[in-house]
FIMI-858044 format. One line per field, with one value per residue (C-alpha): residue in one letter; x, y, z. Coordinates in steps of 0.5 Angstrom, whole numbers, plus 500, padded with zeros to 3 digits. Each point is the difference from the previous one (the first is absolute). Layout:
<vomars>
aa: A, ...
c1: X, ...
c2: Y, ...
c3: Z, ...
</vomars>
This chain:
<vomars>
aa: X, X, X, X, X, X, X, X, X, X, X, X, X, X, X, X, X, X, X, X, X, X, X, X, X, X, X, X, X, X, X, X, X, X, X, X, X, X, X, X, X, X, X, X, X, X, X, X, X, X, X, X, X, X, X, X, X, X, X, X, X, X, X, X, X, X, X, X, X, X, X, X, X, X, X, X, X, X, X, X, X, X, X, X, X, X, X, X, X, X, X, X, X, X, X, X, X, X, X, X, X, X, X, X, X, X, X, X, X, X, X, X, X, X, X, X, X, X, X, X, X, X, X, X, X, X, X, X, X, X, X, X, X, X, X, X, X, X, X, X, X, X, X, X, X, X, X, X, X, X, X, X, X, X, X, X, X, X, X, X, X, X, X, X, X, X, X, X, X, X, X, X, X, X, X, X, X, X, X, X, X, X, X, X, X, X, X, X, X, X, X, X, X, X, X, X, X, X, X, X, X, X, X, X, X, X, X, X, X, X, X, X, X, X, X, X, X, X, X, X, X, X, X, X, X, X, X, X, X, X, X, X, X, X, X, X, X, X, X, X, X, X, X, X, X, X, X, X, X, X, X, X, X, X, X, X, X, X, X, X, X, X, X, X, X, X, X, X, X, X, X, X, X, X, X, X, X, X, X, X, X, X, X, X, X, X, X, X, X, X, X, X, X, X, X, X, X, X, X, X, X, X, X, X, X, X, X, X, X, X, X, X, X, X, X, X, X, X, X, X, X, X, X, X, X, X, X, X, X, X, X, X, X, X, X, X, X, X, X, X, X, X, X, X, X, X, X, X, X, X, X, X, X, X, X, X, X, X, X, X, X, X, X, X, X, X, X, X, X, X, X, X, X, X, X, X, X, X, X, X, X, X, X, X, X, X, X, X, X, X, X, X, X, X, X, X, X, X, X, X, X, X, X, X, X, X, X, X, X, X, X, X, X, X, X, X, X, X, X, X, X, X, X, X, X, X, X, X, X, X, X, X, X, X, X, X, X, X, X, X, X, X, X, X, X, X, X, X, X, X, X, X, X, X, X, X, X, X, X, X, X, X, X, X, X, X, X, X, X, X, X, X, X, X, X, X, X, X, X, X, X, X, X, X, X, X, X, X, X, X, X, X, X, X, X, X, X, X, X, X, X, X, X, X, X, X, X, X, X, X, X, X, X, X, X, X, X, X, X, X, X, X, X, X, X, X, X, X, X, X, X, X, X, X, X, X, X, X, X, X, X, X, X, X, X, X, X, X, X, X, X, X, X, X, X, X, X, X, X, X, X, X, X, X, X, X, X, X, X, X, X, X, X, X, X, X, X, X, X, X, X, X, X, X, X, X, X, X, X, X, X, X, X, X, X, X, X, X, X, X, X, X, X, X, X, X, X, X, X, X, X, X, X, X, X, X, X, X, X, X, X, X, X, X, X, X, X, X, X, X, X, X, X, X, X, X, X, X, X, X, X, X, X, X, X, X, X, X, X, X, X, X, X, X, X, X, X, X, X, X, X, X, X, X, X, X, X, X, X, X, X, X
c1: 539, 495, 495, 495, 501, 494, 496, 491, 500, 495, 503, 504, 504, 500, 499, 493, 501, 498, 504, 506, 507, 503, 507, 501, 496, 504, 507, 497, 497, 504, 504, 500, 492, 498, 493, 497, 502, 497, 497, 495, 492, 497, 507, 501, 492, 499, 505, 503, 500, 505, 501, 506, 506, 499, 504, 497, 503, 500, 501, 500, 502, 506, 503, 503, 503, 507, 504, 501, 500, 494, 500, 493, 500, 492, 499, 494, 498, 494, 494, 504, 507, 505, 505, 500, 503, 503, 504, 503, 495, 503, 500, 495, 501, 496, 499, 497, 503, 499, 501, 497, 498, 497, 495, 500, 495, 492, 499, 500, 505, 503, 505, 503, 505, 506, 504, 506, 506, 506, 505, 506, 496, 499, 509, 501, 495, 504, 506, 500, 498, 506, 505, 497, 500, 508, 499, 506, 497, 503, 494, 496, 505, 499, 493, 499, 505, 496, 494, 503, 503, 494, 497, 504, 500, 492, 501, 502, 503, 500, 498, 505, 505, 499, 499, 507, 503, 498, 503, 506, 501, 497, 507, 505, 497, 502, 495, 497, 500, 496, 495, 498, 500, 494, 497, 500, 494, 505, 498, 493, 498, 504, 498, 492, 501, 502, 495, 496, 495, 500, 492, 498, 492, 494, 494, 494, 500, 496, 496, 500, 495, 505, 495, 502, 500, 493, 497, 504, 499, 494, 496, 493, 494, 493, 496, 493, 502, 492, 501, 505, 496, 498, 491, 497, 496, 505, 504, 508, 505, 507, 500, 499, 504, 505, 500, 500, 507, 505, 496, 500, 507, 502, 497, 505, 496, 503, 495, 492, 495, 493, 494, 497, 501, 496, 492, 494, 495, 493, 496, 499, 505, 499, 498, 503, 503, 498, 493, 497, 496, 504, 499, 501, 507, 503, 506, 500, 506, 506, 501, 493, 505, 497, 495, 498, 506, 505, 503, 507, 503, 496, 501, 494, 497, 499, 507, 504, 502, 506, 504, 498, 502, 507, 501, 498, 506, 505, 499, 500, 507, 502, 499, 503, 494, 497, 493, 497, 493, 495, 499, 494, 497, 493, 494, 494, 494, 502, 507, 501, 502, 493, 498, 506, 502, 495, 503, 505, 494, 495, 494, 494, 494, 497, 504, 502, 507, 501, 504, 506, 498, 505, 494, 498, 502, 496, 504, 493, 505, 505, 501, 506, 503, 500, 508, 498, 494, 501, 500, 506, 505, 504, 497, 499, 505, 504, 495, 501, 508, 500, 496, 505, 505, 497, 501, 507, 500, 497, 505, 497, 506, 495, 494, 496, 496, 493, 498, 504, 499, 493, 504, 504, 506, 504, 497, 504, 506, 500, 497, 506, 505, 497, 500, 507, 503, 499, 501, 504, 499, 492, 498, 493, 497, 496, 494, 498, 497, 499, 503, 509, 500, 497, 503, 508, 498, 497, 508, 502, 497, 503, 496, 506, 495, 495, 496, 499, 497, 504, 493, 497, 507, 500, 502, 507, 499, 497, 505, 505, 498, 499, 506, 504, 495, 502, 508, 500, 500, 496, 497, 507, 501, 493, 497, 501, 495, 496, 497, 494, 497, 493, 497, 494, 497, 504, 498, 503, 496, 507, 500, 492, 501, 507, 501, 506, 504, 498, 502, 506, 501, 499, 504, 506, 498, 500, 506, 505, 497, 500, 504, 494, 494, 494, 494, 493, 498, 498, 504, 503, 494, 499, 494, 495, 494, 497, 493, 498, 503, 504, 508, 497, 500, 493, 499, 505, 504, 498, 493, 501, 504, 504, 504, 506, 503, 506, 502, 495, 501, 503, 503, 507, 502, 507, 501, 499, 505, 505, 499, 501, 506, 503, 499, 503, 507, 500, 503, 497, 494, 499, 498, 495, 507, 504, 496, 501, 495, 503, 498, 496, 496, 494, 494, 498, 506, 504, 506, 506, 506, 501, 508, 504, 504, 506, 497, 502, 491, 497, 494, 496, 492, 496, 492, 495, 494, 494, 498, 496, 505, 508, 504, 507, 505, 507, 503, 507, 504, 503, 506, 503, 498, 507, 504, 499, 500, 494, 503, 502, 497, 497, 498, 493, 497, 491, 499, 494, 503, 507, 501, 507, 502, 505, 497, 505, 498, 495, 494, 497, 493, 495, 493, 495, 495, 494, 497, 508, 503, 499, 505, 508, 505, 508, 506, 506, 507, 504, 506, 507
c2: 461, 493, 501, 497, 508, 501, 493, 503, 504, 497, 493, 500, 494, 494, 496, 500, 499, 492, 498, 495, 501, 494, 499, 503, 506, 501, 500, 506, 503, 507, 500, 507, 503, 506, 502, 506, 505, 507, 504, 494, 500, 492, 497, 504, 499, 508, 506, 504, 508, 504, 508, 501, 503, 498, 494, 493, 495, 493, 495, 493, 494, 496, 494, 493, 494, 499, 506, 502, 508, 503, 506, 503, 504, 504, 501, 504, 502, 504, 499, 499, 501, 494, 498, 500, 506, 496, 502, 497, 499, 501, 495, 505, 494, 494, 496, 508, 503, 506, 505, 506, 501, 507, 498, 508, 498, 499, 493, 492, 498, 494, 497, 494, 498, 496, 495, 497, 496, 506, 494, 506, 503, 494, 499, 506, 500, 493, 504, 505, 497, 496, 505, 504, 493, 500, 493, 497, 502, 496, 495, 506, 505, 495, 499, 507, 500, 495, 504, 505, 496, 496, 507, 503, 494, 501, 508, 505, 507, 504, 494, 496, 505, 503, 492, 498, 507, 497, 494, 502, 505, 494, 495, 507, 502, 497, 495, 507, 503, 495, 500, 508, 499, 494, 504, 506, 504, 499, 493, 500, 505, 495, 494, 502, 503, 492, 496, 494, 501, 494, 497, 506, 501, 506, 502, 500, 507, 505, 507, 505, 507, 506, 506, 507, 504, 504, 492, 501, 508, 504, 505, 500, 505, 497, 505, 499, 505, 501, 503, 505, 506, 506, 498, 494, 501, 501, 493, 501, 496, 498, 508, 501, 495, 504, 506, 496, 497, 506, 499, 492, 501, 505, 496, 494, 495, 495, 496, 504, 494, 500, 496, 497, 505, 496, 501, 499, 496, 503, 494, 499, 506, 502, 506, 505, 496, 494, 501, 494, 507, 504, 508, 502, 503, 495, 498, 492, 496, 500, 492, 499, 499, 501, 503, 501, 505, 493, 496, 499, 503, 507, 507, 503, 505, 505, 499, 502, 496, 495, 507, 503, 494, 500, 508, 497, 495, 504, 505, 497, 497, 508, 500, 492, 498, 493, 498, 494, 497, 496, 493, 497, 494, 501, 503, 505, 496, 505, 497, 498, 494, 497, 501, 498, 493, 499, 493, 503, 502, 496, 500, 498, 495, 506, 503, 506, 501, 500, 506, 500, 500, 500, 500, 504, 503, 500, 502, 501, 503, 496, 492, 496, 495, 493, 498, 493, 500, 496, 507, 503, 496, 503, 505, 504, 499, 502, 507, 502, 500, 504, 505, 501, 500, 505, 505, 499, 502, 507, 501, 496, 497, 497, 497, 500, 493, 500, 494, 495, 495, 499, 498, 493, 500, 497, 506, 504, 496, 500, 507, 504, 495, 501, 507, 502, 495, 505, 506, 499, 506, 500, 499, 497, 502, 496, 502, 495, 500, 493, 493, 501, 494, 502, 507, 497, 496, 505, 503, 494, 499, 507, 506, 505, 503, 498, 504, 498, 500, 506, 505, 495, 500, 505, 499, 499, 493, 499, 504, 498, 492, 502, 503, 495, 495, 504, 500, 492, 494, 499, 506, 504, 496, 501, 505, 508, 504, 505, 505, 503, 505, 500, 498, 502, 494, 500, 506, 497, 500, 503, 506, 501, 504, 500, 507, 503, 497, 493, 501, 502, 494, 496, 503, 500, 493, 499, 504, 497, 494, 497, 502, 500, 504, 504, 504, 501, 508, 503, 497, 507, 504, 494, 499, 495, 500, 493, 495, 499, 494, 498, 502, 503, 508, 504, 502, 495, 504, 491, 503, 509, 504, 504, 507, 500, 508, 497, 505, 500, 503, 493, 496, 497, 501, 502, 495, 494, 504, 500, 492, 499, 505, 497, 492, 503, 501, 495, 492, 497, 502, 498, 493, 496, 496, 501, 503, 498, 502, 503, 501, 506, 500, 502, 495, 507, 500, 497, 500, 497, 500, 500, 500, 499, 493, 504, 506, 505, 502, 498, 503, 499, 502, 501, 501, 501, 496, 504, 505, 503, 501, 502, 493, 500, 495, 498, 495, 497, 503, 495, 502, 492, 500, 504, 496, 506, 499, 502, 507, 503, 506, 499, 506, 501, 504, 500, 500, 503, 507, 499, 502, 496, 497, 496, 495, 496, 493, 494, 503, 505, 504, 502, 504, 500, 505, 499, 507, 501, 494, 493, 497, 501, 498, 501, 498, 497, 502, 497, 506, 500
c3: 472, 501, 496, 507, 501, 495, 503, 501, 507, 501, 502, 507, 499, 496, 505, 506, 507, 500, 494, 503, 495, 497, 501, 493, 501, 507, 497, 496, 506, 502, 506, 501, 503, 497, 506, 502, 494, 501, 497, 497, 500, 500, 498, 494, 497, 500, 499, 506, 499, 499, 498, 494, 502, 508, 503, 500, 507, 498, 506, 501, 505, 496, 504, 498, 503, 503, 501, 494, 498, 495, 496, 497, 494, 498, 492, 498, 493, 497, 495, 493, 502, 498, 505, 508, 504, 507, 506, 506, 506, 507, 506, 505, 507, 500, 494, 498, 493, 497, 494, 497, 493, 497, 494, 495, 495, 501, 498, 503, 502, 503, 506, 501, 506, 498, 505, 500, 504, 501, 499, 501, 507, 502, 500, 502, 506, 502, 499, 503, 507, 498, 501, 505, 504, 498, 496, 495, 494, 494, 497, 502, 495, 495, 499, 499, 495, 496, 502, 496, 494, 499, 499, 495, 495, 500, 499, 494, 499, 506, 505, 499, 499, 507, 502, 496, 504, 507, 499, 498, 505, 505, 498, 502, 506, 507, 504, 504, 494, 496, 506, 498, 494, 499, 506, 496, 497, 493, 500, 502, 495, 495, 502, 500, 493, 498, 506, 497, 504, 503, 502, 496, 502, 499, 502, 495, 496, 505, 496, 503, 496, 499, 500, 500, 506, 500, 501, 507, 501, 497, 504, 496, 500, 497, 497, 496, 494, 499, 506, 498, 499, 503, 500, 502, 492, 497, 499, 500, 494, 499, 499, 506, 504, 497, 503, 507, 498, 503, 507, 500, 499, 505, 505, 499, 495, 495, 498, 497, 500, 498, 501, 493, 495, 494, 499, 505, 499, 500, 502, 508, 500, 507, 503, 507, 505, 496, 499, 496, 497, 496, 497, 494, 501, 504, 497, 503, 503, 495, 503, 495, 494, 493, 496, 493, 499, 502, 506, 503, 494, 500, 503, 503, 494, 507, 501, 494, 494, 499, 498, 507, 504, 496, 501, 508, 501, 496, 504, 508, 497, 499, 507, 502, 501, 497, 499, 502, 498, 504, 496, 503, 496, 500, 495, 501, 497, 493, 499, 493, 502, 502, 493, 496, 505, 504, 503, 503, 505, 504, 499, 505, 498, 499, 495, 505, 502, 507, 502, 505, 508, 506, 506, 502, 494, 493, 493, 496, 496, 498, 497, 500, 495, 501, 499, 499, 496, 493, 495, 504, 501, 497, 497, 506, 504, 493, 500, 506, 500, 493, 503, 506, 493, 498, 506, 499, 493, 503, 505, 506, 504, 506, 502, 506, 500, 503, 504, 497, 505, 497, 493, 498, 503, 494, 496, 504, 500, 492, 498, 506, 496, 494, 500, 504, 495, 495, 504, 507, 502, 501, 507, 503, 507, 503, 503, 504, 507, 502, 504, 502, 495, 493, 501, 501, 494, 495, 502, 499, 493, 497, 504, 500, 507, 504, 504, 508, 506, 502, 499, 505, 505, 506, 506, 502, 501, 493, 497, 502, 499, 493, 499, 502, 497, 494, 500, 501, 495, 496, 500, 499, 493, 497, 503, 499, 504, 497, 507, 496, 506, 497, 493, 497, 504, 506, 505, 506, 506, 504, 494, 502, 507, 501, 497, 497, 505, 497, 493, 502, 504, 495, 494, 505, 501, 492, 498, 506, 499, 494, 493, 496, 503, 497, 501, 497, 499, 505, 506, 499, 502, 506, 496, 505, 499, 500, 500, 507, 503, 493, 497, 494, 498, 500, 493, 498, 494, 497, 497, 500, 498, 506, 499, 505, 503, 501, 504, 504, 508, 505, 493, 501, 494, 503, 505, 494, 496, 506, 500, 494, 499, 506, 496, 494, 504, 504, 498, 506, 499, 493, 502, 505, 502, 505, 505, 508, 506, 505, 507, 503, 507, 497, 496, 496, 497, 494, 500, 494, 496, 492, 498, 495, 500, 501, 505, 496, 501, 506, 501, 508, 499, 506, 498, 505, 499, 504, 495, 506, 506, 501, 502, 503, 502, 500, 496, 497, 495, 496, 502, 499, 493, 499, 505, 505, 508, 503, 502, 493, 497, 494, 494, 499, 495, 499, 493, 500, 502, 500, 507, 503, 507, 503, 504, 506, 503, 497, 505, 496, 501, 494, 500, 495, 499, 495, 501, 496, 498, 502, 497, 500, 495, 502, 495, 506, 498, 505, 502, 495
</vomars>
């Protein structure tokens, strides 16, 4: 393959837009155009996402000048793998050529698209309307003669031999005959076997970041394991956390993620509902990272020993969980860091350090390092990536990443790329609520998963914006959302007076909408209580400790487990792709599809979106989407209870009730 294949991605092309070609590098220009090529983000500067063992669609517009006809090949290779796969691309109508691709392994990949005149096409398209129009064909014979001699004296072995045999038999044959036998598919899979690929071109090697599925498909639960315990005096342990397993895996989870689980710090700890004044027995905020006992790299003494945390992941994956830490870059004002490398910090005038602020927000427990400061380059940069390193040693496969748009890009760029280099399979979320911008490119830079505006999406038409925002280019290349309901320092103002019904509402939003979906203990119970006027928890769990009766009278613990067991057996609804709004008389409802490209699985979700009030209407059943006429019957079945019906005609009518549930979720099944 041309070595060009491996040029630096980062370099779209040899020459800018202004640059005029002398005539000798016009006699080397390509005669063949290779635009639009998709799946690519910024013209191949950052990787596309992709899940292993799910097919890949290349596209891309290939013309050229004159009549002439093209064919297109699509080459793919993995990280470390030394020659190139390829495959024939189909012509899909105007100037579109398409073809498809399934990567197995976790790892980069990169795609490159290959043009060329199809010399034997091109005969065999002017041949064929030759002699439908009943043209004496003789010079035409001979020409496709030649064609299939010159073909053989470049061949060898098979080729040449089918090509020597094709000859033969065109030298026997009748005039009739012999225009079969150039038309034929014989010919054509021999002469494209031996084609010179004339004006041979390609596209520049395009990335592609093959991650395993849970980067695409994962139920979450977030816990505090200080929490895991039956008395607030009492802290709980990785022990405990342990005899929470069964629960959360009965409820449908993938994915047990903690807060920080390393040392607090003493220092300016903060106290009840994020008192400046804290008590004795406070147990502070585990995001003040770092005490005298270690920092990034140590447990919690209260939490367990490094024997405890490990008997903990063994454990969950005894019950196909997958345990994810929190890495959030940033120190107590007792991190081991400030005295071993105080550069990495700054410092004030006065020798004070400033802690982190995000008016009208005050962190007096927690300081940030200074990426660019004269000590830490590269030192820093170089301890944090061990210390992520590190976890994976112990087991820990995924990280969720607190604020990075408040950190270096390009520090992103290199540890993400650092790290997954090593360990592909490792998966990173983003926990970034701020500008469309910063968030697309922190999925661009190698964040697996982005949080999203979801939790701040409810009406029918924000939602449905944002669901369609979400399944367009760029987003659909760089973005995976994650549809967190609440965090620790999210209690939206929806949940707060909404009810049971509300919760509900959004956990069918989040489980139906996106492939990736969590929620923060609590949500279960319905948990609402709020600061007056704010989006944060009363006696937030961030600065106590706070036992839970799990089963506790109103919990939906039942409901979230049918959720997540209807996402386990349904294909559609393992991804945010695919989705389509569909049409129902009634703004308080939503309605849309998810389907599998072959429709084997198409699941139709209508979800009320007033918690306090029943809402009805009529809407279309998408009966089109199967090729159906407008009074076809069509076979439902509602995936909550498993009650089944047969609907007959496109104009369908629906009710949904909070006080039972507020949503409906039917699996279509056209008859026959």
């Amino acid at each position: 393959m041309p070595d060009t294949w491996s040029q630096d991605l980062r370099q779209p092309g040899v020459h800018c837009e202004n640059h005029r070609p002398s005539l000798d590098e016009a006699l080397e220009l390509p005669r063949i155009a290779i635009e639009d090529t998709e799946p690519v983000i910024d013209n191949g500067r950052f990787a596309v996402k992709a899940i292993a063992g799910q097919p890949v669609t290349v596209t891309s517009t290939i013309f050229t000048d004159g009549h002439d006809q093209l064919a297109a090949a699509l080459y793919w290779r993995a990280d470390g793998e030394a020659g190139w796969h390829r495959l024939r691309m189909k012509f899909v109508g105007n100037d579109r050529w398409q073809a498809e691709f399934t990567p197995l392994r976790v790892a980069r990949h990169l795609f490159v698209v290959e043009a060329w005149w199809d010399v034997y096409a091109s005969y065999r398209h002017d041949l064929q309307k030759k002699h439908a129009s009943g043209m004496i064909l003789t010079l035409e014979l001979q020409e496709g003669r030649l064609l299939l001699q010159q073909a053989s004296e470049r061949s060898q072995g098979e080729v040449r031999a089918l090509l020597d045999d094709l000859l033969d038999r065109l030298d026997s044959v009748s005039h009739t005959e012999a225009v079969s036998l150039l038309l034929s598919g014989e010919a054509s899979a021999a002469m494209a076997a031996a084609d010179p690929r004339p004006h041979r071109c390609h596209s520049l090697a395009y990335p592609l970041e093959v991650e395993r599925e849970l980067a695409q498909f994962a139920s979450w639960y977030e816990l505090f394991p200080r929490s895991q315990t039956d008395e607030p005096h009492r802290h709980g342990t990785f022990r405990d956390v342990i005899a929470r397993l069964p629960a959360i895996h009965d409820m449908g989870f993938d994915v047990l993620y903690f807060p920080p689980i390393h040392p607090i710090g003493k220092r300016f700890r903060k106290g009840r509902n994020n008192s400046l004044e804290p008590g004795p027995d406070d147990p502070g905020s585990p995001y003040a990272i770092g005490s005298e006992e270690g920092g990034h790299e140590a447990i919690h003494p209260q939490l367990g020993s490094r024997e405890d945390f490990r008997a903990l992941v063994a454990a969950a994956g005894e019950y196909e969980l997958e345990i994810a830490l929190d890495f959030a870059v940033q120190c107590s004002q007792d991190h081991p860091w400030l005295q071993q490398h105080p550069g990495w910090f700054s410092w004030r005038p006065d020798g004070s350090i400033r802690y982190a602020e995000n008016p009208p927000k005050k962190y007096q427990d927690i300081v940030n390092v200074d990426f660019y400061a004269a000590d830490a380059i590269p030192d820093l940069w170089v301890a944090l990536r061990d210390v992520v390193l590190g976890w994976v040693a112990e087991g820990v496969k995924i990280f969720r990443v607190d604020n990075p748009h408040t950190k270096p890009l390009p520090f992103w760029e290199w540890l993400i790329g650092d790290v997954r280099g090593r360990h592909p399979e490792v998966i990173f979320l983003s926990e970034a609520f701020t500008r469309p911008s910063m968030m697309l490119r922190l999925g661009k830079l190698g964040f697996s998963q982005s949080y999203t505006y979801f939790t701040w999406r409810n009406t029918k038409e924000e939602l449905a914006s944002y669901f369609a925002e979400l399944n367009q280019a760029p987003a659909r290349h760089c973005i995976r959302p994650h549809f967190f309901v609440n965090t620790p320092d999210i209690n939206p103002f929806f949940l707060q007076h909404s009810g049971r019904a509300g919760f509900l509402i959004r956990a069918a939003l989040a489980t139906m909408g996106s492939g990736l979906w969590g929620m923060y203990s609590g949500f279960e119970l319905c948990e609402s209580a709020a600061l007056p006027g704010r989006e944060e928890y009363l006696d937030s769990e961030k600065y106590e400790i706070r036992p839970r009766d799990y089963q506790a009278p109103g919990n939906i613990v039942a409901e979230i487990a049918q959720l997540n067991r209807i996402r386990r057996y349904n294909l559609a609804l393992q991804t945010h792709l695919g989705l389509e709004l569909y049409n129902v008389w009634n703004d308080n409802i939503l309605l849309f599809g998810k389907r599998t490209a072959d429709l084997s699985n198409f699941v139709l979700v209508a979800i009320n979106l007033d918690p306090w009030h029943p809402q009805e209407g009529n809407f279309e059943l998408p009966l089109w989407e199967f090729g159906l006429p407008d009074h076809a019957a069509m076979h439902g079945e509602d995936l909550m209870n498993g009650h089944r019906w047969t609907w007959h005609g496109k104009v369908q009518w629906t009710r949904l009730d909070p006080d039972y549930l507020p949503f409906g979720i039917w699996r279509l099944t056209p008859p026959g």
